[in-house]
C-alpha positions as CSV (number, residue, x, y, z in Angstrom):
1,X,40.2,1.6,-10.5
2,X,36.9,3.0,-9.2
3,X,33.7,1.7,-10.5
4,X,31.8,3.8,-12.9
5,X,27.6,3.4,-11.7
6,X,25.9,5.1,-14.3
7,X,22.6,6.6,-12.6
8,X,19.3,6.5,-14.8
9,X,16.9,9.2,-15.2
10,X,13.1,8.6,-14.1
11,X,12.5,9.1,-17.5
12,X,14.5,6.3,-18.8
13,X,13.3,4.1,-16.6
14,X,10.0,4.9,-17.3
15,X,10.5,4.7,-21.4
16,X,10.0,1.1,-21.4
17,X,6.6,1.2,-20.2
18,X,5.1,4.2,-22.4
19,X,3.2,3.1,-25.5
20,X,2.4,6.4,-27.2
21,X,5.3,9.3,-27.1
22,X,6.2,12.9,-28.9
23,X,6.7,11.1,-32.1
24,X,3.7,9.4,-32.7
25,X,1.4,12.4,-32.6
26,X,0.3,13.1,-36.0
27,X,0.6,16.9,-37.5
28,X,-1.7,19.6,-38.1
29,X,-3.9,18.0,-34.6
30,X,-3.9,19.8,-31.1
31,X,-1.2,19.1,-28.6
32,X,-3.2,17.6,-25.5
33,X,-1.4,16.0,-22.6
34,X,-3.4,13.7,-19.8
35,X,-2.0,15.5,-16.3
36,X,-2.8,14.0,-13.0
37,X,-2.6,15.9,-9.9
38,X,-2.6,14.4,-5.9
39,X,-1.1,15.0,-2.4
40,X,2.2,13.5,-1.8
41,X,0.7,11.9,1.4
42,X,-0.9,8.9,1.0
43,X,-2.8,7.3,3.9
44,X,-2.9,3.6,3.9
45,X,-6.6,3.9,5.8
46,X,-7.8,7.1,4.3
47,X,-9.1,7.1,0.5
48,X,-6.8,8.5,-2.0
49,X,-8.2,11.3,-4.5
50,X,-6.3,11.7,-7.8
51,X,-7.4,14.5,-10.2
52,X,-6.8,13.8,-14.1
53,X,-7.4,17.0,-16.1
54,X,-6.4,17.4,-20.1
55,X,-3.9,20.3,-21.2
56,X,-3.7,21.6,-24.4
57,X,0.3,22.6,-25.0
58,X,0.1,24.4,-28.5
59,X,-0.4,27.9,-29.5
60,X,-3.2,26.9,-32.4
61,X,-5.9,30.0,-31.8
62,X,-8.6,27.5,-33.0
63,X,-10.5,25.7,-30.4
64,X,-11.2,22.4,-30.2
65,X,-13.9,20.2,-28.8
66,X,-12.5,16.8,-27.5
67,X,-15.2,13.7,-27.0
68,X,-13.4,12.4,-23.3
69,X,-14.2,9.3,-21.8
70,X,-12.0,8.8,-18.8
71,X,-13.2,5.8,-17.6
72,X,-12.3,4.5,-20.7
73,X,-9.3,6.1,-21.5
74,X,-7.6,6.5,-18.1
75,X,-9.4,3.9,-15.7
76,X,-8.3,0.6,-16.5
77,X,-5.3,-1.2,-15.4
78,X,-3.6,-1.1,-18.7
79,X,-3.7,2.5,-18.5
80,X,-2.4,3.3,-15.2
81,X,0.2,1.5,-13.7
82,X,1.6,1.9,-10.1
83,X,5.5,1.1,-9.3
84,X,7.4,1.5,-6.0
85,X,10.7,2.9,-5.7
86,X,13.5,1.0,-4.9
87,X,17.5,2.3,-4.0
88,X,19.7,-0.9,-5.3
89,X,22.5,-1.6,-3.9
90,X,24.8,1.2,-5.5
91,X,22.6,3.9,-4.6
92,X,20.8,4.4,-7.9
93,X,17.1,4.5,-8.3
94,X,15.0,1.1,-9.6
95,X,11.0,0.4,-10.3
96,X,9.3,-2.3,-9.3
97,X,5.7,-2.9,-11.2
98,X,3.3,-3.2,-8.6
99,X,0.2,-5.6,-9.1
100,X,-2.9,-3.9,-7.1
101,X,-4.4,-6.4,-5.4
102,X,-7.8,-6.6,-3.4
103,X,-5.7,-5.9,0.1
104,X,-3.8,-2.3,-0.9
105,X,-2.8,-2.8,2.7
106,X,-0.4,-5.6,2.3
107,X,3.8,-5.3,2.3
108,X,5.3,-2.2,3.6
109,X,4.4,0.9,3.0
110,X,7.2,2.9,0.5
111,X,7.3,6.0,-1.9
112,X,5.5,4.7,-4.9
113,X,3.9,6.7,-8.5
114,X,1.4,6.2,-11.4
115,X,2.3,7.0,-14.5
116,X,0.1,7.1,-17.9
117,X,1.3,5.0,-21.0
118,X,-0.9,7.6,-23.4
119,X,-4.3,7.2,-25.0
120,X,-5.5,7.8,-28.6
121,X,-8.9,9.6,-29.1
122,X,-10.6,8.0,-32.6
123,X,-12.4,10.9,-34.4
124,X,-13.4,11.7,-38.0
125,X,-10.6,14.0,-38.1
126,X,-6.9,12.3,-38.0
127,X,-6.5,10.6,-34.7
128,X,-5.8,13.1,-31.4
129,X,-2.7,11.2,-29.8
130,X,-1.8,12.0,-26.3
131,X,1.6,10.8,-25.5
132,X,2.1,8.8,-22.5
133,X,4.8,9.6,-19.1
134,X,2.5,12.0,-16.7
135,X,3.0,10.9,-13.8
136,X,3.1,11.6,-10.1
137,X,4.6,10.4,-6.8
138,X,3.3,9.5,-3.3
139,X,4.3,8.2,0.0
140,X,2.0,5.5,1.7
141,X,2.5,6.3,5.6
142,X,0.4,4.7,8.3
143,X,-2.1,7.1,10.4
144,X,-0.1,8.4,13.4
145,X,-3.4,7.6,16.1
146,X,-5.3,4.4,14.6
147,X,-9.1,5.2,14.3
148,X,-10.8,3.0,17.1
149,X,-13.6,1.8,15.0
150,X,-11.8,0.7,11.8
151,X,-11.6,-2.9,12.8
152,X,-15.0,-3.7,13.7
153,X,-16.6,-1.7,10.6
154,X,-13.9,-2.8,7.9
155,X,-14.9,-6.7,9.6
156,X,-18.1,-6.1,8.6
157,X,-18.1,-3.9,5.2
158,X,-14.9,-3.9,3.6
159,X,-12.0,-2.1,3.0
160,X,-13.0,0.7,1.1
161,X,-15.8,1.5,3.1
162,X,-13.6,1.7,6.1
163,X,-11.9,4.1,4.5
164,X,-14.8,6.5,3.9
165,X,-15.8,6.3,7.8
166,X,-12.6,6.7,9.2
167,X,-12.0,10.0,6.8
168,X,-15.7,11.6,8.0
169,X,-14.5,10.2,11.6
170,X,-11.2,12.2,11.4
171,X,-12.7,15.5,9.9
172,X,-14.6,15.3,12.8
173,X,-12.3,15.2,15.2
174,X,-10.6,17.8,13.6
175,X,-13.6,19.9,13.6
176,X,-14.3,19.6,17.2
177,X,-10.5,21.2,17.7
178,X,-10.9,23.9,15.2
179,X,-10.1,27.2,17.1
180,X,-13.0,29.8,17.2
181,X,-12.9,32.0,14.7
182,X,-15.1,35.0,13.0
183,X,-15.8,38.1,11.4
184,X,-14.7,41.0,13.6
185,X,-16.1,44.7,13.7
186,X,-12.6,46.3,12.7
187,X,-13.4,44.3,9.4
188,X,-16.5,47.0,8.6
189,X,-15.7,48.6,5.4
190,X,-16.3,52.5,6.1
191,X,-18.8,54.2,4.5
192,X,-21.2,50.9,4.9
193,X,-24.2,50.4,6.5
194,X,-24.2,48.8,10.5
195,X,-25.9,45.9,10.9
196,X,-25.6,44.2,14.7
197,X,-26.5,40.8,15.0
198,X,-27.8,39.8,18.9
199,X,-29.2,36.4,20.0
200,X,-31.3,35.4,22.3
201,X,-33.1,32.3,24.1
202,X,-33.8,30.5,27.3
203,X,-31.3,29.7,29.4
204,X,-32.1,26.1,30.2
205,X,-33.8,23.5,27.7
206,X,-35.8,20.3,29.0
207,X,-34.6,16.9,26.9
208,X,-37.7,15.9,24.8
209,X,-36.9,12.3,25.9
210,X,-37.0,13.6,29.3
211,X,-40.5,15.0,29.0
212,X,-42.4,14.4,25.3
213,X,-44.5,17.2,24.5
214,X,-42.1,19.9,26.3
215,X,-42.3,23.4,24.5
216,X,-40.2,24.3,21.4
217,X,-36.7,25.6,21.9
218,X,-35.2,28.4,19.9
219,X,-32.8,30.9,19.3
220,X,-33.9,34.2,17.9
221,X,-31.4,36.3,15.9
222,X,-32.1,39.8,15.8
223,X,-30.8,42.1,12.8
224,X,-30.7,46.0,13.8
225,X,-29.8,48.9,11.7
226,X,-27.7,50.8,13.6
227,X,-27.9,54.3,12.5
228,X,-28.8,57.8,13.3
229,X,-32.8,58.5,12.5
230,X,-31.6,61.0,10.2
231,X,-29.6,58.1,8.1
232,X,-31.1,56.5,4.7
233,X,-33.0,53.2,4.8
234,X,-31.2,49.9,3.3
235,X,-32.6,47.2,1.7
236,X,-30.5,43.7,1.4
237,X,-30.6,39.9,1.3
238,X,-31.4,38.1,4.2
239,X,-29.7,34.9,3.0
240,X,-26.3,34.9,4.9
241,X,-27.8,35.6,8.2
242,X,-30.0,32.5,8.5
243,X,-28.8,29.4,10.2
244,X,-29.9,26.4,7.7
245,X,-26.6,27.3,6.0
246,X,-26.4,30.6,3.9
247,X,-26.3,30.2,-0.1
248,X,-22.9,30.9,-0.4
249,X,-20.6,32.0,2.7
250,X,-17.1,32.5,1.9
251,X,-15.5,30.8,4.7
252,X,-15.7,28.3,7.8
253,X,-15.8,31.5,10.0
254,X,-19.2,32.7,8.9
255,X,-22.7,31.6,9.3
256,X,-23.9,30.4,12.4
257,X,-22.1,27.4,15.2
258,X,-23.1,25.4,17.9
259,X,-20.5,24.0,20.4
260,X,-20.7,22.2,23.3
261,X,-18.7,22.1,26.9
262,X,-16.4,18.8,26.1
263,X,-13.8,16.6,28.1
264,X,-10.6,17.5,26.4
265,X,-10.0,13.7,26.4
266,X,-11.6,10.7,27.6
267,X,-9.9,10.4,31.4
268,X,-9.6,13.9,31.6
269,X,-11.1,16.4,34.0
270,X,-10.4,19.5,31.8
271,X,-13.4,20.6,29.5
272,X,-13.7,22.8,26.8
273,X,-15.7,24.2,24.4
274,X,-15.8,22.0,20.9
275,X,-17.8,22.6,17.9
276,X,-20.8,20.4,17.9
277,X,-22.9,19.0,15.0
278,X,-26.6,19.2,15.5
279,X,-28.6,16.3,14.4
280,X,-31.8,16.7,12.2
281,X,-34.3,14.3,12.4
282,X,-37.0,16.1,10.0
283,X,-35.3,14.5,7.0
284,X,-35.9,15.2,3.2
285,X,-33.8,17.5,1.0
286,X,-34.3,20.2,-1.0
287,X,-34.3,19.8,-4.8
288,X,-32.5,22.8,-7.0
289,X,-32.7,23.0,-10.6
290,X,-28.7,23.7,-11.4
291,X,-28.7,23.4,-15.4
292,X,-31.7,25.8,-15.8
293,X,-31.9,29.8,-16.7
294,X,-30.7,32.2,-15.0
295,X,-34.3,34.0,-13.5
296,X,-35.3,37.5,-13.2
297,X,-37.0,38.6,-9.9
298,X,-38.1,42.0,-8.7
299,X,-36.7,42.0,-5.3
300,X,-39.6,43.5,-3.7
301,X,-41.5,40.2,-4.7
302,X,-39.3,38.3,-2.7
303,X,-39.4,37.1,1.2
304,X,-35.7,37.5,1.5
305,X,-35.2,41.0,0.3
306,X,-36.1,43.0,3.2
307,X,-35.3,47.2,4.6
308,X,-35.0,48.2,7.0
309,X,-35.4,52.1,8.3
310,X,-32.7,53.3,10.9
311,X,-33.3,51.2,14.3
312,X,-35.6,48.6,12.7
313,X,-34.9,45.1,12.9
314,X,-35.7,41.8,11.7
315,X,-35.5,38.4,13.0
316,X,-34.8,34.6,12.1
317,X,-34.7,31.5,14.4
318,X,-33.4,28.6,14.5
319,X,-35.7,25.7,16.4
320,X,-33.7,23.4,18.0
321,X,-36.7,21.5,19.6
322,X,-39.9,21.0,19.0
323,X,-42.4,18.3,20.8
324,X,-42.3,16.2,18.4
325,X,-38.3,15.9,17.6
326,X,-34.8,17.7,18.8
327,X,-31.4,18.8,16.8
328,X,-29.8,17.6,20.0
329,X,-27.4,15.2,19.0
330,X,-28.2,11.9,20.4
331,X,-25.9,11.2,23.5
332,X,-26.9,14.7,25.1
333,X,-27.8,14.1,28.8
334,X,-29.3,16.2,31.2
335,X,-26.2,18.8,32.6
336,X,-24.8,19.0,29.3
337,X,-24.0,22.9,28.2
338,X,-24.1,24.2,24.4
339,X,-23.0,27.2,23.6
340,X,-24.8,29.0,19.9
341,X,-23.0,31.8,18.1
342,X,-23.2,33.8,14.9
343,X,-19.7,34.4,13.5
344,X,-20.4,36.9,11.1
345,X,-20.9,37.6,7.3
346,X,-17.6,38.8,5.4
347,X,-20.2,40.4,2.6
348,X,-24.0,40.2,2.5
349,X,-25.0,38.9,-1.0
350,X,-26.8,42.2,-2.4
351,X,-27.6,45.3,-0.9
352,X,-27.8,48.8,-1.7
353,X,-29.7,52.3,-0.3
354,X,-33.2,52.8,-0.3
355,X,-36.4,51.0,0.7
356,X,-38.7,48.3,-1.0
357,X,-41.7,51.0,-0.8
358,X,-40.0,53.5,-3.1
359,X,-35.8,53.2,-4.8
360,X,-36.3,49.8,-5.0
361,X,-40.3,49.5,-5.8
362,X,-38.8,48.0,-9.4
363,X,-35.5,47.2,-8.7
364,X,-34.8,43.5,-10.8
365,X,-31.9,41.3,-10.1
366,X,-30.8,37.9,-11.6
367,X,-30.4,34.9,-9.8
368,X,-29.2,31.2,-10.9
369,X,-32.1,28.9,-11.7
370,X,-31.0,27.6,-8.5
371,X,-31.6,31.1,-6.6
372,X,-27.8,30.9,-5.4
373,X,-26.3,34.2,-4.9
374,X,-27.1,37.2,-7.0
375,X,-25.8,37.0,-10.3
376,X,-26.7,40.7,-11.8
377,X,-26.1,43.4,-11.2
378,X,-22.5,41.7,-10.7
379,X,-20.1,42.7,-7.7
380,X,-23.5,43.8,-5.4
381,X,-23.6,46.8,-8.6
382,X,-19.5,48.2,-7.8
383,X,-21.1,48.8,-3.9
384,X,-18.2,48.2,-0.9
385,X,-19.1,44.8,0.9
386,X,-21.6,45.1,3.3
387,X,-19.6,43.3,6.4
388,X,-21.9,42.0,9.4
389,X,-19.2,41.1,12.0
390,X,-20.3,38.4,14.9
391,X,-22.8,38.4,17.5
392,X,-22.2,37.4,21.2
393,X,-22.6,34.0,21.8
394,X,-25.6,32.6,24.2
395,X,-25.7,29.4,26.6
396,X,-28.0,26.8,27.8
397,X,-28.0,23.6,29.5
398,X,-30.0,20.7,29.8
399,X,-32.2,19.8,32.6
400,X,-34.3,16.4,33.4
């Protein structure tokens, strides 16, 4: 007579375990569920990112306005509890309670989950019960190519903190492959002003450790408005087509990248070119004001509102020396070769027809208290994107 295994459902095996369920929320109060949200990687070197978000489920039209504490009601071990997965013997599915320890890293490394036993939020108004059982799964799997580092710096601060250096370490890495990319001409929308983006600079730079007090270095961007003398003028926002990082580009393939000639591998004779990270030595930060009004500013007030008349131009650099410091990052030698480029804008913040002098003498715009990216006249006024595609990239190299 064959054996009848009766297989359990994640949900029964979970029902021990859950405090609060469906029953025990009390009527006439909003349904709200706790949801958690993660990759179904996990790295056992990398940190782990879970996102907990509440859901309301009914169909009440009222809103309602929910005091959340998540440290409170989510983050401590009573609340969250982590199991591993385990096939028995006949196939079927059991959980094992895991307790987290101070060494994550210990044991094997097999398909675990969280899961949420429920909370109750104490207001005036009758107690706002979320039921327990949201849950999610992950697998723990080691990191394919070890990060050479990790044991010296985890030796000397810690787990955790290992696990925040390797990450920036492998974005890195990944960064320095990242394929070229940018904005390309075909990408113009017709009708649209032409803006051409060219740069320019010396063709060798002298190392400031090499010789203090050598000249500044820089690379000059120059704008043109590329348009018959019988077109209109333009006026527009300057803003994407500096280097220090535009206000708001919409991708990786826009603003402005350096890269230099790299060894494809340590013991290897093939090079390539690698996106590198400039150093800044000047220090400090800027401070924004992100909770205050929006502001009203008449454009032509403004430095980075400019027009320009058919053939005109305007320029921008970016120093990347000066005698008294370089953006060079620190192991650059003399021979080294960097390459600068500007990959294009996929839509300049605000622009429209017309010149500071006269259409736009009293033009006003609103900006975040911040001075982000122009908030009215919304959608650049119903206007087609104004698409600045990439320039030509220039070289240097380093001499002694």
């Amino acid at each position: 007579m064959a054996e009848n295994h009766q297989i359990s459902s994640m949900d029964d095996l979970l029902a021990p375990y859950i405090r609060l369920t469906e029953a025990d929320r009390l009527p006439h109060t909003p349904r709200v569920r706790v949801c958690m949200e993660a990759p179904p990687r996990l790295s056992t070197t990398l940190p782990y990112d879970i996102s907990f978000y509440l859901q309301r489920e009914d169909d009440d039209p009222r809103d309602c306005r929910i005091i959340w504490n998540a440290a409170l009601y989510i983050l401590i071990p009573s609340n969250l509890i982590l199991f591993r997965h385990i096939t028995n013997p006949d196939g079927g599915l059991e959980l094992e309670r895991v307790d987290v320890g101070p060494d994550p890293t210990a044991g094997n490394f097999p398909i675990v989950g969280l899961r949420t036993p429920g909370a109750v939020v104490e207001e005036e108004l009758p107690k706002l019960v979320m039921p327990g059982g949201s849950r999610l799964g992950f697998a723990a799997e080691m990191e394919a190519v070890p990060w050479p580092g990790r044991e010296e710096h985890e030796a000397r601060l810690g787990f955790a903190s290992a696990n925040d250096a390797e990450r920036v370490w492998r974005w890195g890495e990944a960064e320095k492959r990242r394929a070229p990319d940018f904005v390309k001409a075909s990408e113009r929308v017709p009708g649209t002003p032409i803006l051409v983006v060219t740069l320019d600079c010396p063709r060798e730079l002298t190392l400031r450790k090499s010789r203090p007090g050598s000249s500044t270095f820089e690379v000059r961007a120059k704008v043109t408005y590329d348009a018959p003398a019988s077109e209109k003028p333009i006026t527009f926002r300057t803003c994407d087509l500096w280097h220090s990082g535009s206000i708001g580009l919409q991708s990786r393939r826009e603003g402005y990248e350096f890269y230099k000639y790299h060894k494809l591998d340590e013991g290897s004779d093939e090079q390539e070119w690698q996106v590198c990270e400039m150093d800044d030595d000047e220090g400090g930060c800027g401070i924004f004001d992100f909770d205050g009004p929006d502001i009203e500013v008449h454009i032509r007030e403004e430095s980075d509102f400019i027009s320009l008349r058919p053939g005109e131009f305007w320029t921008t650099a970016y120093q990347v020396q000066i005698p008294t410091y370089t953006r060079l990052p620190k192991d650059t030698k003399v021979g080294d070769r960097f390459r600068y480029q500007f990959l294009g804008a996929s839509g300049i913040d605000w622009w429209d027809w017309g010149h500071l002098e006269n259409e736009h003498a009293e033009t006003v715009v609103t900006l975040p208290s911040w001075r982000g990216r122009v908030i009215q006249p919304a959608d650049n006024g119903g206007r087609p994107r104004l698409v600045v595609p990439a320039s030509d990239p220039v070289e240097f190299r380093v001499v002694g």
